[in-house]
C-alpha positions in Angstrom: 0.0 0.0 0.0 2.4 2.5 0.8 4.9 1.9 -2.3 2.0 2.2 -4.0 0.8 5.5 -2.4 4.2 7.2 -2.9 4.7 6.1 -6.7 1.4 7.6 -7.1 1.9 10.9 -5.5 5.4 11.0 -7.5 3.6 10.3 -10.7 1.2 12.7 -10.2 4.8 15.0 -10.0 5.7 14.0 -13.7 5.7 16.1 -16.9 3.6 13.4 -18.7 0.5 12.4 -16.0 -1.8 11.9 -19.1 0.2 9.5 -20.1 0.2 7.3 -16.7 -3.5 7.7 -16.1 -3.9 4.4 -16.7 -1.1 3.7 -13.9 -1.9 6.0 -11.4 -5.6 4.6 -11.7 -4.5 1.2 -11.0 -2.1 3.2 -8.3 -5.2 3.9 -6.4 -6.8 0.8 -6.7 -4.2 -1.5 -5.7 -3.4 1.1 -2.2 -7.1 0.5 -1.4 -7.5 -2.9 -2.1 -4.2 -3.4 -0.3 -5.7 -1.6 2.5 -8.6 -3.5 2.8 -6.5 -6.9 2.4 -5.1 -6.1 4.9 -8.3 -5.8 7.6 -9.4 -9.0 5.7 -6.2 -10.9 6.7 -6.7 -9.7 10.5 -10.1 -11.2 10.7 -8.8 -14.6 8.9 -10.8 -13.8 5.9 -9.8 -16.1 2.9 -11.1 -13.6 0.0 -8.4 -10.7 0.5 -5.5 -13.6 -0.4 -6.9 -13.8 -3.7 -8.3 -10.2 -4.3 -4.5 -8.9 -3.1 -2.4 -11.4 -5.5 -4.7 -10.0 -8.3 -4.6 -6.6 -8.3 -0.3 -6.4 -6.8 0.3 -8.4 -10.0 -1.9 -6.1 -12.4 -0.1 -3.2 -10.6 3.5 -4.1 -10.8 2.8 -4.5 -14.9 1.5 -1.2 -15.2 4.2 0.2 -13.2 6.8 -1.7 -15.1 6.4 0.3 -18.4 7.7 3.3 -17.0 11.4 3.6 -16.1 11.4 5.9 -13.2 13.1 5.0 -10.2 10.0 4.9 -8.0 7.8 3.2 -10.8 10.4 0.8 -10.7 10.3 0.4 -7.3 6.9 -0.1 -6.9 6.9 -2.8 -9.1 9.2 -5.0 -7.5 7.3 -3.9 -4.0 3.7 -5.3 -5.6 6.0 -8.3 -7.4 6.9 -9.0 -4.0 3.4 -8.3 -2.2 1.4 -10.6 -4.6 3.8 -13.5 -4.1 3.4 -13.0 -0.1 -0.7 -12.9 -0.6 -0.1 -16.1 -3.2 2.2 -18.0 -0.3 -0.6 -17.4 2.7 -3.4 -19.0 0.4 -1.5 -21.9 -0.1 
C-alpha cells in the first residue's frame, strides 16, 4: 500500500500524468484494495489472499512500463506483495 501510495503521489509530480492515467488509476486501486487486504487478513478472511495477489500483479505491470526510479520500485514492492498474498493461500 504505501509503495504504491508514494509512486502515485510522484507520478502525479511528472511532466507526462496523461500519459500514466492508466497507472496512477490502477495506483489507487491497488493502495485500497491493499488496505482493505489487509483488515481481511486480520479477521482470517480467505477472499483478500486472492483479491491482493490479483490486483499487486496487475499493478506491478503497469508500473513496469515506466522507467522511473519509483515506478520501478513499486513494481518490484507489488512483485513481491502478490507472491506473499499467493504463499498465505497456499
Amino acid at each position: 500500500m504505501q509503495a504504491c501510495e508514494e509512486c502515485l503521489s510522484l507520478c502525479l509530480q511528472e511532466a507526462d500524468v496523461k500519459a500514466r492515467s492508466r497507472c496512477i488509476n490502477m495506483l489507487r486501486d491497488c493502495a485500497d484494495i491493499c488496505a482493505m487486504s489487509a483488515q481481511y487478513m486480520a479477521r482470517g478472511s480467505h477472499n483478500a489472499k486472492q483479491l491482493c495477489s490479483s490486483i499487486c500483479d496487475a499493478c506491478a505491470i503497469d508500473c513496469a512500463q515506466f522507467k522511473d526510479p519509483h515506478c520501478q520500485q513499486c513494481a518490484a514492492a507489488c512483485k513481491s506483495c502478490a507472491a506473499e498474498c499467493r504463499k498465505m493461500a497456499q
